[in-house]
C-alpha positions in Angstrom: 11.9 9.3 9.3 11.5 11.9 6.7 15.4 11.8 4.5 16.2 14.3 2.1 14.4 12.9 -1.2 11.0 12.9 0.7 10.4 9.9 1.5 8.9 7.7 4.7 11.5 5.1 6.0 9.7 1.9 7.5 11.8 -0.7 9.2 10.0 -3.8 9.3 10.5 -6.7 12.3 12.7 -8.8 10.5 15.2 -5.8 10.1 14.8 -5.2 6.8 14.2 -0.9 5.8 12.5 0.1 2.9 11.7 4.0 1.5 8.3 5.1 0.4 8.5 8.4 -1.5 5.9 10.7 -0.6 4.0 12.2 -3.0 4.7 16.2 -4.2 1.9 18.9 -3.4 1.7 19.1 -7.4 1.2 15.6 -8.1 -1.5 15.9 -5.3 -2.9 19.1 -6.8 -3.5 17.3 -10.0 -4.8 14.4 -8.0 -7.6 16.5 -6.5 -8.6 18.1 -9.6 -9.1 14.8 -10.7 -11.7 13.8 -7.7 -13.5 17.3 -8.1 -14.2 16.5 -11.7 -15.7 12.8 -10.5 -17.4 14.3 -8.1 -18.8 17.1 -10.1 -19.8 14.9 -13.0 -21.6 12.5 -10.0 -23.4 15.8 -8.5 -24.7 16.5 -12.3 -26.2 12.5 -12.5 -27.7 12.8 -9.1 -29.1 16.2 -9.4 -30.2 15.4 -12.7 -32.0 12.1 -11.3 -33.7 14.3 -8.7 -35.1 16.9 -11.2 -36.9 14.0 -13.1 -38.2 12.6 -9.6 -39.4 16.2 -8.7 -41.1 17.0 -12.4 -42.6 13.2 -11.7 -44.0 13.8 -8.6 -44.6 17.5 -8.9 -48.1 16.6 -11.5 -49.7 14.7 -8.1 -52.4 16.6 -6.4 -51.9 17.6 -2.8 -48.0 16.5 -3.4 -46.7 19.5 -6.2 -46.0 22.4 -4.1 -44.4 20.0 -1.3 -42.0 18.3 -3.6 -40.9 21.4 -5.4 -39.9 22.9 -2.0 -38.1 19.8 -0.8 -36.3 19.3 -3.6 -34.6 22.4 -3.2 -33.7 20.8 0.2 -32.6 17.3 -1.1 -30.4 19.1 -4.1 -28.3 20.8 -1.1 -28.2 17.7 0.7 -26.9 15.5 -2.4 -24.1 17.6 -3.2 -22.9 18.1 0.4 -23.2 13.5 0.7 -21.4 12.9 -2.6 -18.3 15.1 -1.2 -18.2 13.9 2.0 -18.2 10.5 1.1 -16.9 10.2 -2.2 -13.7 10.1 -0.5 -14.2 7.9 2.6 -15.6 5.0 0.3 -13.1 5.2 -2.5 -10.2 5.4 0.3 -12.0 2.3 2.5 -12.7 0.2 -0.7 -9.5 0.8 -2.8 -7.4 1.3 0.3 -6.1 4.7 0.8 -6.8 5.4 -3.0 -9.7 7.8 -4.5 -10.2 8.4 -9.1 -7.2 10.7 -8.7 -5.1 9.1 -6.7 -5.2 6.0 -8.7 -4.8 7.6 -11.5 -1.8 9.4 -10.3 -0.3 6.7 -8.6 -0.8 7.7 -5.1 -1.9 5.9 -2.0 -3.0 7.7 2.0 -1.4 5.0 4.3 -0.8 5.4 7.7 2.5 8.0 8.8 4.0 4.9 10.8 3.6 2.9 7.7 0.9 0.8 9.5 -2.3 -0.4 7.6 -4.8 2.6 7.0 -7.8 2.2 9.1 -11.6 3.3 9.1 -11.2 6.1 11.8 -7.8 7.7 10.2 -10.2 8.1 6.9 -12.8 9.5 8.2 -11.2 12.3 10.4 -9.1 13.0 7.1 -11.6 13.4 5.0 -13.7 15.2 7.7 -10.9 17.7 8.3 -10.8 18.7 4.0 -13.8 21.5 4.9 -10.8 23.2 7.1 -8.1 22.1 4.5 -10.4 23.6 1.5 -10.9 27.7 3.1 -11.2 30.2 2.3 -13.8 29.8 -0.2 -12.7 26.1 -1.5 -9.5 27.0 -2.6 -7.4 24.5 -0.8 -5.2 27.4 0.5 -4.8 26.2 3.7 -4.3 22.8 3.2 -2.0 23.8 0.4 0.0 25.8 2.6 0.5 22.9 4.9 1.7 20.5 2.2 4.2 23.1 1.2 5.6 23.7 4.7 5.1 20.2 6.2 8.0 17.8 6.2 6.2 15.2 5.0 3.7 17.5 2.7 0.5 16.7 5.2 -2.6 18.3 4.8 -4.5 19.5 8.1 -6.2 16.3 7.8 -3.2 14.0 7.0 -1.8 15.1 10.6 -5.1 14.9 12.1 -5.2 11.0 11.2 -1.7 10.6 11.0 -1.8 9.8 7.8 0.8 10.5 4.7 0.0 10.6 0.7 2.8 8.4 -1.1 3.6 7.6 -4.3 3.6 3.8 -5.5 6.9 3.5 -7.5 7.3 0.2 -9.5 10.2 -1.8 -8.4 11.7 -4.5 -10.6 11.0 -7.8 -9.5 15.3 -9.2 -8.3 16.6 -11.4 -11.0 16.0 -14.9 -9.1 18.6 -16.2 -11.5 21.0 -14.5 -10.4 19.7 -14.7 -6.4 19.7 -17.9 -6.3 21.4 -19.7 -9.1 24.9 -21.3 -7.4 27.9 -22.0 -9.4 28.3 -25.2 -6.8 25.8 -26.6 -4.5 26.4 -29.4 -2.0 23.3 -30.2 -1.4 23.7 -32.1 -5.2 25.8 -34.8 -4.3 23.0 -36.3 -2.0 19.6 -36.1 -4.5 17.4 -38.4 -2.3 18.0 -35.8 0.5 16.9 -32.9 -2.1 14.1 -34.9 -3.0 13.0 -34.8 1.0 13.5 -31.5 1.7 11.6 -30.3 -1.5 8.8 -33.3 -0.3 8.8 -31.6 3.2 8.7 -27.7 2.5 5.4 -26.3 2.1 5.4 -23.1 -0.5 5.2 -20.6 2.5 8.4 -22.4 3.6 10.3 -22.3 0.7 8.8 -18.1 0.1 10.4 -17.4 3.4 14.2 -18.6 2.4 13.2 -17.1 -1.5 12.7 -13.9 0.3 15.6 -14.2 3.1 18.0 -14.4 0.1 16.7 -11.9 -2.4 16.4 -9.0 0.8 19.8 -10.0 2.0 21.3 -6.7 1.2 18.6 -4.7 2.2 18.9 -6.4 6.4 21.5 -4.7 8.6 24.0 -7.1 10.0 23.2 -8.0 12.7 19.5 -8.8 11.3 21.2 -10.9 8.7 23.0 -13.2 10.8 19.9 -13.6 12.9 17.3 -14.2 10.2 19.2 -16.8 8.4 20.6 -18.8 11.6 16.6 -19.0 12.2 15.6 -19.9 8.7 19.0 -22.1 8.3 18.1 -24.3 12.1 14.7 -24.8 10.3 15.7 -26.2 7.2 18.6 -28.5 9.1 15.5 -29.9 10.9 13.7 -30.5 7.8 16.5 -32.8 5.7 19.1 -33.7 7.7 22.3 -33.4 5.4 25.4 -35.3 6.3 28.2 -33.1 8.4 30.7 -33.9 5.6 28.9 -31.5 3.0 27.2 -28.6 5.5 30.2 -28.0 8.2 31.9 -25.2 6.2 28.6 -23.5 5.3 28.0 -20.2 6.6 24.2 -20.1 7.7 23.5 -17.7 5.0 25.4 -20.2 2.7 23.0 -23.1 4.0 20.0 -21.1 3.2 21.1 -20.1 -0.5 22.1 -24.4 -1.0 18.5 -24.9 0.3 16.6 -22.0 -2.4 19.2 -23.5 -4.7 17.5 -27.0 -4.9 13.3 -26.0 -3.6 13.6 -23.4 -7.3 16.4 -23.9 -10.0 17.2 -27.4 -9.7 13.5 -28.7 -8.6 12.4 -26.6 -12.1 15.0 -29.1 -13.9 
C-alpha cells in the first residue's frame, strides 16, 4: 500500500514489513534527461559509423546509388533500435536500472514488490511512444506521474511496475544486537563448541537476521519465527534444562547468536 510519504509497503512471508520510497516525477525527469543524452550521444556514434560505411561503399560501381538510398533507410532505422532498446537492455541487465536511473539512484521493480521480469520491461518500455506525446514531450506520461498515487507512467501501470528510489540504510550495530550482558550458554563451553561445529553459515545468518529484524516483525510473527528458529537450535546442542528453562524463545535465539558471533570471534 501507497502511505503518505510515497512509499510501497512490502510485507515479506516471515512477517517482517519494510517501505520502499518511490521515486518523485522530478527525480525521474532528471533521470530521463539523463538516458536521452546516452542515447543521443549513441545515435551520433552509430550514425556516424554508418556515414563512413555509406562514403566506403558508395566509390563501388553498380553499388553507389543503392547504398546512398539505403542509408537513408538504415539511419531511420538506427535511431528508432537504439530507443527502443536502450531501455529494455539496460533495465534486463542492470535490473530495473537504465544511465539515469543509476545515476539517480532509482530502480523499476515490480508494483507487488516481486522481482522485475522480461515481459513487465518490455511492455513498459513499449508503452514510452504513448507516455512521450505529443511531439516527445513526455506530457502524458508526465501527467500520470503527477496524478498517479504511486507516480506511474502509462507504462509503469501497463506492467505493473513502480520507479523507487534505493535509500542507503545503515547496516544494525551487531554489537549492540547481539552482545549479552549474561549468557547461559557460557557456563557449558564444550556445548558452544558443538553448536558453533554443527551450524552451517546459512544457519547461523538466519538467527543473525531473526534478532537484528526483531522489531521490525509484528507479534504474533515474532513469537512464531523464533519458536521455529529456537526448536532448531535445541535440536542442534542440546543444553542442559537447568540453564534454558527460564529462557523465552527469543531469549534462546539471542544466547545462540551470542556464542555462533561475539564469543566464537574471541
Amino acid at each position: 500500500m501507497l502511505g503518505k510519504t510515497a512509499s510501497l509497503e512490502v510485507r515479506a512471508a516471515e512477517g517482517v514489513t519494510f517501505r520502499v520510497p518511490i521515486a518523485s516525477p522530478f527525480t525521474r525527469c532528471l533521470a530521463l534527461a539523463l538516458d536521452f543524452a546516452v542515447v543521443l550521444v549513441l545515435s551520433l556514434i552509430l550514425q556516424q559509423a554508418l556515414g563512413i560505411l555509406v562514403v566506403i561503399f558508395s566509390g563501388v560501381p553498380g553499388l553507389g546509388t543503392m547504398i546512398e538510398d539505403m542509408g537513408s533507410g538504415a539511419s531511420i532505422l538506427l535511431q528508432f533500435f537504439v530507443f527502443t532498446f536502450y531501455g529494455m537492455l539496460l533495465e534486463w541487465a542492470w535490473r530495473g536500472q537504465t544511465v539515469g536511473k543509476r545515476l539517480m539512484k532509482l530502480r523499476v521493480i515490480d508494483e507487488r514488490g516481486l522481482p522485475l521480469d522480461l515481459k513487465q520491461i518490455v511492455i513498459r518500455n513499449l508503452f514510452r511512444t504513448i507516455d512521450m506525446m505529443p511531439s516527445m514531450f513526455y506530457l502524458l506520461g508526465g501527467i500520470f506521474c503527477v496524478l498517479t498515487k504511486r507516480c506511474q507512467r502509462i507504462g509503469d501501470i501497463a506492467a505493473g511496475t513502480l520507479v523507487v528510489r534505493e535509500v542507503e540504510v545503515a547496516a544494525p550495530s551487531l554489537h549492540s544486537a547481539i552482545t549479552l550482558e549474561t549468557n547461559s550458554f557460557a557456563s557449558m563451553p564444550h556445548l558452544e563448541g558443538r553448536l558453533r561445529q554443527n551450524t552451517t553459515p546459512d544457519e547461523a545468518r538466519v538467527a543473525l537476521d531473526a534478532v537484528t529484524r526483531r522489531d521490525e516483525m509484528t507479534p504474533e510473527n515474532r513469537l512464531r519465527v523464533f519458536s521455529r528458529i529456537a526448536s532448531y537450535f535445541r535440536a542442534i546442542a542440546e543444553f542442559p534444562d537447568e540453564i534454558t528453562h527460564n529462557l523465552s524463545d527469543e531469549q534462546y535465539v539471542r544466547n545462540v547468536v551470542d556464542t555462533l558471533f561475539r564469543r566464537a570471534s574471541r
